[in-house]
C-alpha positions in Angstrom: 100.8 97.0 116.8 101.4 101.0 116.3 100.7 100.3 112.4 97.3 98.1 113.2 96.1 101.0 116.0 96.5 103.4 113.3 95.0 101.8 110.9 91.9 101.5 113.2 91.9 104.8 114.0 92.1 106.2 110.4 88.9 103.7 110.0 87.4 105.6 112.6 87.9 108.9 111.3 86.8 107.7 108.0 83.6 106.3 109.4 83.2 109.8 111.4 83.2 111.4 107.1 81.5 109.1 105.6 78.8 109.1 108.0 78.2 112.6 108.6 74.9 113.2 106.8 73.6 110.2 109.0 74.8 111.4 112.4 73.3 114.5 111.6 70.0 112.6 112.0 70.6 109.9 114.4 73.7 110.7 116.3 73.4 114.8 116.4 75.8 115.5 119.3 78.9 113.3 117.5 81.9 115.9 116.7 81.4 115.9 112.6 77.7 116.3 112.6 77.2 118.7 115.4 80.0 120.9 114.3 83.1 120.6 116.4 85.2 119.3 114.4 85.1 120.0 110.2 84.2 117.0 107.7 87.5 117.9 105.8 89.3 117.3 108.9 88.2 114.0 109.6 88.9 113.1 106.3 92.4 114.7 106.5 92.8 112.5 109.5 92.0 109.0 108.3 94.6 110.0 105.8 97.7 110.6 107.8 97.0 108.1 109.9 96.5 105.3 107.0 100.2 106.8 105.8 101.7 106.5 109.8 99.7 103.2 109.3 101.8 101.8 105.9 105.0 103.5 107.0 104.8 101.4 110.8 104.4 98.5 108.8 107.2 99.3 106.4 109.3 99.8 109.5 108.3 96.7 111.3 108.4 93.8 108.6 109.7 95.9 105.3 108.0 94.5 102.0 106.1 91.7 103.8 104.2 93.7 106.1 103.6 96.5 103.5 102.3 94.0 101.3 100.1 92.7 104.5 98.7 96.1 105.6 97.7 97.3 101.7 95.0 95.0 101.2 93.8 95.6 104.9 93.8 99.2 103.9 92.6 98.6 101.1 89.4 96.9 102.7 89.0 99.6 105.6 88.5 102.7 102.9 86.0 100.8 100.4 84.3 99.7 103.5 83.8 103.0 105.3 83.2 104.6 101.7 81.0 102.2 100.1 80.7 98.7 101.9 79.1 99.8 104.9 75.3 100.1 104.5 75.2 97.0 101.7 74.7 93.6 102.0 78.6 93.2 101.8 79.5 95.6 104.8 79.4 92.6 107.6 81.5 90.2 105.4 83.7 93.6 104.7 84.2 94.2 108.2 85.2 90.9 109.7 87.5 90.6 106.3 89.0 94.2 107.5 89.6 92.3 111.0 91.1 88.7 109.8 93.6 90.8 107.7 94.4 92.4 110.6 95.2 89.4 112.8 97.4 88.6 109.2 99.6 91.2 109.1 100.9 91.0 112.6 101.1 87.0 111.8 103.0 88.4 108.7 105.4 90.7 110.5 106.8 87.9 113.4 107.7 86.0 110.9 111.5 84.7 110.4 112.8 84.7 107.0 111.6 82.2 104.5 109.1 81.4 107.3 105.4 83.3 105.4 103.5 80.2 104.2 104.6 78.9 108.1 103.4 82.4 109.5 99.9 82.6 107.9 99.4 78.9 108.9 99.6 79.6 112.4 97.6 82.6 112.1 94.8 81.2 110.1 92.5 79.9 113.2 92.9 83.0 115.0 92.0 85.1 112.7 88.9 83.4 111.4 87.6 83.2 115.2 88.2 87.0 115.3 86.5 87.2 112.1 83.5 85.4 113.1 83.4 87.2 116.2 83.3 90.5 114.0 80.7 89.4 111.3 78.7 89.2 114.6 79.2 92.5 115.7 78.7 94.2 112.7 75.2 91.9 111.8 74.2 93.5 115.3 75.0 96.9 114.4 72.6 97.6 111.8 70.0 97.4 114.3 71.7 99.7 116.9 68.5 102.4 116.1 65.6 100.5 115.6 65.9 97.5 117.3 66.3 94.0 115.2 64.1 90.7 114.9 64.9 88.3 117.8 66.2 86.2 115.3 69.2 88.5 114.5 70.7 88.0 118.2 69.5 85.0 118.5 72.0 83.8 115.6 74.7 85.8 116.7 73.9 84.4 120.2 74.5 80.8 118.7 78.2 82.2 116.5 79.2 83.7 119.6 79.1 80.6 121.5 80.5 78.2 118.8 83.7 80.7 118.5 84.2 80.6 122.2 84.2 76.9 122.0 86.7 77.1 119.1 88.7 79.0 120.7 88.9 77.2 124.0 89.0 73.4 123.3 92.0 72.6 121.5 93.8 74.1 124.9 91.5 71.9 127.1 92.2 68.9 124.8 96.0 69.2 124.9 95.9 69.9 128.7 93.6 66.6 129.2 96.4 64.7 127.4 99.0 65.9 128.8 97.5 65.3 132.2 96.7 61.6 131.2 100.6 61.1 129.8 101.3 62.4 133.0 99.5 59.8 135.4 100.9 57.1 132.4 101.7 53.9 134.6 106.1 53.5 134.6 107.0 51.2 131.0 108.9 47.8 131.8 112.4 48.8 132.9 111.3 52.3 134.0 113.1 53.6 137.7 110.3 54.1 140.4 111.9 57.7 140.3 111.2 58.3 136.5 107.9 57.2 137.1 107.7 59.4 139.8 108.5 62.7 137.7 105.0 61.8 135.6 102.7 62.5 138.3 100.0 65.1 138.0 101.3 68.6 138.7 104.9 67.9 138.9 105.7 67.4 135.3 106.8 70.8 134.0 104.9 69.9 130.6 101.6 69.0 132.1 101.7 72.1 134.7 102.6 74.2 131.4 99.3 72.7 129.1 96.7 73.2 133.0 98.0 76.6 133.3 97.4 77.6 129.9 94.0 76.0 129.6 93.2 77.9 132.5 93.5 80.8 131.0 91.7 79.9 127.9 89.0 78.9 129.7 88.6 81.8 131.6 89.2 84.3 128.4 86.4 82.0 126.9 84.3 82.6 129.9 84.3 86.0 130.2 84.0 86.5 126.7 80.4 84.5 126.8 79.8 85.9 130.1 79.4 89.5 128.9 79.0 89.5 125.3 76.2 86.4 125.2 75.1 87.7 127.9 74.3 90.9 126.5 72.7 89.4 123.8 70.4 87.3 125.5 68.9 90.2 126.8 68.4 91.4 123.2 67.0 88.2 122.1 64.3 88.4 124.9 63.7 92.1 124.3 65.5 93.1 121.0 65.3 97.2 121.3 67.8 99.2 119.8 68.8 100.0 123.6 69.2 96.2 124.3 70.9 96.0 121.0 73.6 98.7 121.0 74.4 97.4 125.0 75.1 94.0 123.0 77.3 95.5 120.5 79.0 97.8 123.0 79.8 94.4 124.9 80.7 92.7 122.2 83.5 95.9 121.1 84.8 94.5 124.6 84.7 91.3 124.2 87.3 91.4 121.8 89.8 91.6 124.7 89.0 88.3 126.6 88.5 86.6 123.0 92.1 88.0 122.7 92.9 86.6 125.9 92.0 82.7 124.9 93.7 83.0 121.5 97.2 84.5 122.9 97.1 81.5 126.1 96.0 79.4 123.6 99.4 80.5 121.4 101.5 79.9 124.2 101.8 83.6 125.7 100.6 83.3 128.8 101.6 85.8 130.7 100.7 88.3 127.6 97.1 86.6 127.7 97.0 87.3 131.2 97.8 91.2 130.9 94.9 91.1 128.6 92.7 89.8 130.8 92.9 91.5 133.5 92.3 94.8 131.1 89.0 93.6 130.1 87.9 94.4 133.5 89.1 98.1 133.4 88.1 98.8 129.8 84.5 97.9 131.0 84.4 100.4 133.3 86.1 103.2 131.1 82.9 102.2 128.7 80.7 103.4 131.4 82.1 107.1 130.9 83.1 106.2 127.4 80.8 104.5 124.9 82.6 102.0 123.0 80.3 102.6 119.9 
């Protein structure tokens, strides 16, 4: 986790250089452009922190992480550098993400266990991929405003990754409730058939419980990011726009939320959720963009 935040940051920082002679138009009072902090600086920063980036990695997983976290920094620099303003900078950013959601597959891995490891990550991070290639198809039109069609389509991704990421849960709770209320077999005691009720089978309390989070991860994620962006499909301003993308920054926490409950950490999922609540309001001092 310490490698992946640094890595962010030093993506930040880098975006912060790169973008300089635009701020200095369109965002005037950001640190680079209005002078409070030197361009060689924020380049001197997404340095160390890409090399505190490969060393956590190197220190968490050895090789296999190192070989994880290259080709995600690898993707952050030539996106910030390059990437960004072409036709290549949304795909660039949501690969920058799904690598992400790789490498800490990558580093919980057991020995021998890497083909197993990206397996299991695979859905995850293609949701949180889609979910970015949203966010950063919005954020060209953070200034100007965008055709309704843009949030519109985003609108429609949104929805379809909350869905993906909700119903495997719901279907695995639904069966596991329905082997639960499973009439007794022939030869069965009236007490093993009572142990298969709804609720007091640990297995089908275990599947409710966890659905119940994914849904309500799934929920809030629709409930603040599509919400925002219906409001930019009936009046797409850059205002309405940006308020869309700043939601959607956020919504990456109760996306988070559904794919962790959906992994089987519950109570981590739950921690998550309940900080989607705070991190909105720190947004209201703080801009997420």
């Amino acid at each position: 986790m310490g490698s992946s935040v640094c890595l962010y940051w030093a993506g930040m920082a880098l975006n912060d250089y790169a973008d300089a002679t635009i701020d200095a138009v369109e965002r005037p009072e950001r640190p680079v452009p209005s002078g409070r902090v030197p361009r060689s600086t924020a380049l001197a920063v997404a340095g160390a922190l890409t090399a505190a980036g490969l060393g956590l990695a190197a220190a968490s997983g050895g090789r296999r992480s190192v070989l994880a976290a290259l080709p995600l920094t690898g993707v952050i620099w030539a996106y910030d550098l390059k990437l960004k303003s072409t036709p290549a900078g949304a795909a660039a950013m949501a690969s920058a993400r799904t690598l992400d959601v790789l490498a800490g597959a990558l580093a919980a891995a057991r020995p021998g266990g890497t083909g197993r490891a990206l397996l299991r990550g695979a859905a995850p991070a293609a949701l949180v991929g889609a979910h970015t290639y949203t966010l950063s198809a919005l954020s060209r039109h953070e200034i100007s405003g965008a055709p309704a069609r843009v949030p519109a389509s985003t609108l429609a991704a949104a929805t379809t990754t909350a869905l993906a990421a909700a119903l495997p849960a719901v279907r695995t709770a639904i069966a596991s409730a329905r082997a639960g209320t499973a009439e007794p077999s022939p030869g069965r005691t009236a007490g093993s058939a009572v142990r298969r009720y709804p609720g007091s089978h640990p297995t089908t309390r275990s599947a409710v419980t966890r659905a119940a989070v994914v849904g309500a991860g799934a929920l809030a994620y629709l409930g603040t990011y599509g919400t925002a962006q219906i409001r930019a499909v009936r009046e797409p301003s850059g205002e309405n726009v940006r308020r869309a993308v700043g939601a959607g920054i956020l919504g990456f926490l109760p996306l988070q939320t559904a794919l962790t409950a959906r992994s089987g950490a519950t109570a981590v999922a739950a921690a998550l959720g309940v900080a989607h609540p705070l991190a909105r309001r720190l947004a209201r001092r703080v801009s997420p963009t």
